[in-house]
C-alpha positions in Angstrom: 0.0 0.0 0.0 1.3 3.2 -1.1 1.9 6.0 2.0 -1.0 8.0 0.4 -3.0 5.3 0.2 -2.2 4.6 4.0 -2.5 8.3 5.2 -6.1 8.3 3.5 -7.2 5.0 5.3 -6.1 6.4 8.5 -7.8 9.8 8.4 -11.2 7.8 7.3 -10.7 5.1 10.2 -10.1 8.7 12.9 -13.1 10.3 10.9 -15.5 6.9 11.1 -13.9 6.0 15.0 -15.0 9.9 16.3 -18.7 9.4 14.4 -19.3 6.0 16.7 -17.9 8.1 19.5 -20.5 10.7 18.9 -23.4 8.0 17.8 -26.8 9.1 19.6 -27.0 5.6 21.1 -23.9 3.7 21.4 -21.2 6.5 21.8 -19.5 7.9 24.5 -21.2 9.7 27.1 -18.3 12.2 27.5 -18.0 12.6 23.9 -21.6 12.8 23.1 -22.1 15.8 25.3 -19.3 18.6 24.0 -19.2 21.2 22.2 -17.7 23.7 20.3 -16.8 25.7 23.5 -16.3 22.8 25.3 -13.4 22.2 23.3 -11.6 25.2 23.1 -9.8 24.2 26.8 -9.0 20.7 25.9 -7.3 21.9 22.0 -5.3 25.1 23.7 -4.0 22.6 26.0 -3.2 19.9 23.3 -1.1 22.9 21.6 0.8 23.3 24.4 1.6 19.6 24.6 2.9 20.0 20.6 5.3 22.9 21.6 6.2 20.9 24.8 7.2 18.2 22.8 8.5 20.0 19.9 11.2 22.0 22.9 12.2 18.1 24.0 12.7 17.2 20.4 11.1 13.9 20.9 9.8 13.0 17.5 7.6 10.3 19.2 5.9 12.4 21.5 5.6 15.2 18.5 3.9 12.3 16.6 1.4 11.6 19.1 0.6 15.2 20.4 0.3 15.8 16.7 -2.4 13.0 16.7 -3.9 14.3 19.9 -4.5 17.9 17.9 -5.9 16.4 14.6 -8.3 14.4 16.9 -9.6 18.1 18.3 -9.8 19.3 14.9 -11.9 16.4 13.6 -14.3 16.6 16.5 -15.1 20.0 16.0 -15.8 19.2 12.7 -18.1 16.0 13.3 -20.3 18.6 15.7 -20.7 20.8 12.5 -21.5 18.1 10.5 -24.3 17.0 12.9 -25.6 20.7 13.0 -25.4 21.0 9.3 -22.5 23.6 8.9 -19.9 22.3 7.7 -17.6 18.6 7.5 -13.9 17.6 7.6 -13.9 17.8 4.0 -15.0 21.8 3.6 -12.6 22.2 6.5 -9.5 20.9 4.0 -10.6 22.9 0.5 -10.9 25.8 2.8 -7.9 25.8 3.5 -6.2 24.4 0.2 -8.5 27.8 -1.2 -6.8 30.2 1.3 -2.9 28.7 0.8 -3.2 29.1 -3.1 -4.6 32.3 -3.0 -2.3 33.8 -0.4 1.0 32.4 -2.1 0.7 33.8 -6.0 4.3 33.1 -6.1 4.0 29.3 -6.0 0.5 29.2 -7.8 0.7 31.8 -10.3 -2.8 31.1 -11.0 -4.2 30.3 -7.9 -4.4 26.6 -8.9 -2.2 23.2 -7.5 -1.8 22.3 -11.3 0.2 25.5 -11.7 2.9 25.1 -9.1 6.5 24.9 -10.9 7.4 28.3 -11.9 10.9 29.9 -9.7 10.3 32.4 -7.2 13.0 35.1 -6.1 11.1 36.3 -3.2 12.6 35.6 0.2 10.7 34.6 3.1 10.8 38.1 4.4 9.0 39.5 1.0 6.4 36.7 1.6 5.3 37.1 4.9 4.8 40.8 3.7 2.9 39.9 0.8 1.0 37.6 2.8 -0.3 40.4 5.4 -1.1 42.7 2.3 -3.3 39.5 0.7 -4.9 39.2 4.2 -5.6 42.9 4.3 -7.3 42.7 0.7 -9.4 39.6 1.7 -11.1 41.9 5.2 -11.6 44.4 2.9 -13.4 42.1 0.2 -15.2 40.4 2.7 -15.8 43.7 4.9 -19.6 44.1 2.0 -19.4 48.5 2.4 -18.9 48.2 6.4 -15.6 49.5 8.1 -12.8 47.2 7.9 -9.8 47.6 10.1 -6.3 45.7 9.5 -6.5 44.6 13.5 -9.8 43.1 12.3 -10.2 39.2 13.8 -7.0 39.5 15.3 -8.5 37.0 18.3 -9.4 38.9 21.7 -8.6 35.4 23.8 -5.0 35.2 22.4 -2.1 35.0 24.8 -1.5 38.5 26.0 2.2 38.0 23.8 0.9 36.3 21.0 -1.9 39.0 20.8 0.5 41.9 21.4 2.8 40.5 18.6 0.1 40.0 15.9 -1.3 43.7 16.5 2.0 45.3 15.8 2.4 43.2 12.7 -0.8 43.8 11.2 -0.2 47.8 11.8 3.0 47.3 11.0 1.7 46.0 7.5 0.5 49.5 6.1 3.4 51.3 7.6 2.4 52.3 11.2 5.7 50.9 12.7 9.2 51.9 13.9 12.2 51.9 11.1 14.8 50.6 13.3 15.1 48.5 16.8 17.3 51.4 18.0 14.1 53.3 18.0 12.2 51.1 19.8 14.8 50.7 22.2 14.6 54.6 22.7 11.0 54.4 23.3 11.6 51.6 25.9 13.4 53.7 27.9 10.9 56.8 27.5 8.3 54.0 28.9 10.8 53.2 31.5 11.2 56.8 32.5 7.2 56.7 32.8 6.6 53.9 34.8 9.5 55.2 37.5 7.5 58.3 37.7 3.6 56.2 38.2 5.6 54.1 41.3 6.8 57.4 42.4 3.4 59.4 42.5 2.1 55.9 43.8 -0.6 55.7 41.4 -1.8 51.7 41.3 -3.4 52.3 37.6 -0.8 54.5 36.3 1.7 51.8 37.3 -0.4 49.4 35.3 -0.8 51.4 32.0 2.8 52.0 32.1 4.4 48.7 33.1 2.1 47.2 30.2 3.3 50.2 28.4 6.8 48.4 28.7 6.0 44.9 28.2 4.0 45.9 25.0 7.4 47.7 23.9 9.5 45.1 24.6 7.2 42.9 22.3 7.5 45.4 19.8 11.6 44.9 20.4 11.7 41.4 19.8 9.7 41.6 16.3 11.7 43.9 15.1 14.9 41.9 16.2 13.2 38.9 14.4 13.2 37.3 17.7 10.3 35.4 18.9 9.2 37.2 22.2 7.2 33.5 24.0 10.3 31.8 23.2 12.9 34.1 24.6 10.4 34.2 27.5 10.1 30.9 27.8 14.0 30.4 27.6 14.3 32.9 30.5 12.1 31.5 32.5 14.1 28.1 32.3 17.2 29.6 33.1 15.6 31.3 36.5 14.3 27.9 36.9 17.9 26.3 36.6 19.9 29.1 38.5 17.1 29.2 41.7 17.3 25.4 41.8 20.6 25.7 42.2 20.6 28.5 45.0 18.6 25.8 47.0 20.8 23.2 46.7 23.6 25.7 47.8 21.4 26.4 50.7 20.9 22.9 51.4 25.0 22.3 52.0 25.5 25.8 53.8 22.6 23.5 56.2 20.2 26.3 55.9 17.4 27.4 53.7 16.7 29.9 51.0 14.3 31.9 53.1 16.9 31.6 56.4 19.3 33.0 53.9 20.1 37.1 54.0 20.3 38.6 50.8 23.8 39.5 50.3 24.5 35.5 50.6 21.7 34.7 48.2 23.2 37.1 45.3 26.7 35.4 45.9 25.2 31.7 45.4 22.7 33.2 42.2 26.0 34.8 40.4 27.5 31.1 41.5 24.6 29.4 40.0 24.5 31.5 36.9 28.2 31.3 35.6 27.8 27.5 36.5 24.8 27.5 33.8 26.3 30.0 31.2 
């Protein structure tokens, strides 16, 4: 059996397999009863579980969160084909519609038939092509109402994810900083503003300005083509690492982090953090 052949089979036995889970009568109970928001919990945690994977480059584990994920996206499309909306199958030329419309430089003529013609553009060039496509499509589909770039940029995105995708679809009709030397310059104008809101003691000022900041910093990593979750992320590990490690050089000094004065604990973090660099 060929490996298309074999892919097919298996996305009909997971599409057949989730319509007996949802069957009326003999299904699952658990199954039965969710919904579209029901779900949303259960697939932003099976994301997480991909990445988590992905970060311990474990190609089995990617393999079978990557399962766990296609499962979420098949059962939201079984409950639309039980309430008449849509099935797996609109879900796939949906997308196959949207990818050969938003990359003209590998389907000159929007079709699969026409792929084989050399681009030049670099990756760069396409992901700006690709916002401007995006723009044009809100505007098509906007039928004489007002149509904004941040349009459907989701409100229930991760605070970074969200901040990111803002500043690039403004960034996309020019509203954006030329250089990250700019944008560091305006980091330390927020800076200067957020030292003046905990002067004055102003709770909400302090909270404007220190998102102020975080927002900028966001803004800073784009424009250093760095990925701002990641870099987080990354951070947070190395804390993770370097505190561990105070503790277990509290542990021999036969005393505890919290016993500890503070002098002591910045001589066993600068310990712990040229033994990690």
């Amino acid at each position: 059996m060929s490996n298309a052949a074999h892919n097919e089979d298996s996305i009909n036995k997971l599409t057949r397999l989730m319509e007996h889970l949802r069957d009326p009568v003999h299904g699952c109970a658990w199954d039965r009863k969710q919904t579209f928001s029901s779900l949303t919990r259960h697939t932003m945690e099976e994301v997480y579980e991909v990445i988590d994977a992905i970060e311990q480059q474990n190609p089995e584990k990617i393999r079978d969160e990557l399962g766990d994920l296609l499962f979420q996206v098949v059962f939201y499309a079984r409950i639309a084909q039980e309430q008449g909306l849509f099935d797996l199958q609109d879900v796939a030329e949906s997308i196959v519609a949207k990818l050969l419309h938003r990359h003209p430089h590998i389907f000159p003529d929007g079709s699969i038939e026409s792929f084989g013609q050399p681009s030049s553009l670099t990756a760069e060039q396409v992901e700006h092509n690709w916002e401007l496509i995006k723009n044009a499509e809100r505007e098509a589909n906007a039928k004489g109402k007002a149509v904004s770039v941040l349009d459907d940029v989701a409100s229930f995105m991760p605070a970074i994810d969200r901040a990111a995708k803002l500043q690039k679809r403004a960034s996309s009709v020019g509203f954006d900083w030329t250089t990250a030397e700019q944008v560091m310059a305006k980091l330390a104008e927020e800076s200067s503003e957020l030292q003046a809101a905990i002067d004055s003691g102003d709770a909400d000022q302090q909270h404007a300005e220190l998102g102020d900041i975080l927002f900028t910093c966001i803004n800073l990593a784009r424009h250093l083509k760095l990925d701002p979750d990641a870099s987080l992320r990354d951070a947070s590990k190395r804390f993770e690492v370097r505190f561990r490690q105070v503790e277990k050089s509290a542990v021999a000094a036969g005393t505890t982090v919290s016993a500890s004065d503070i002098d002591l604990l910045e001589q066993w973090w600068q310990q712990a953090k040229r033994q990690t660099e």
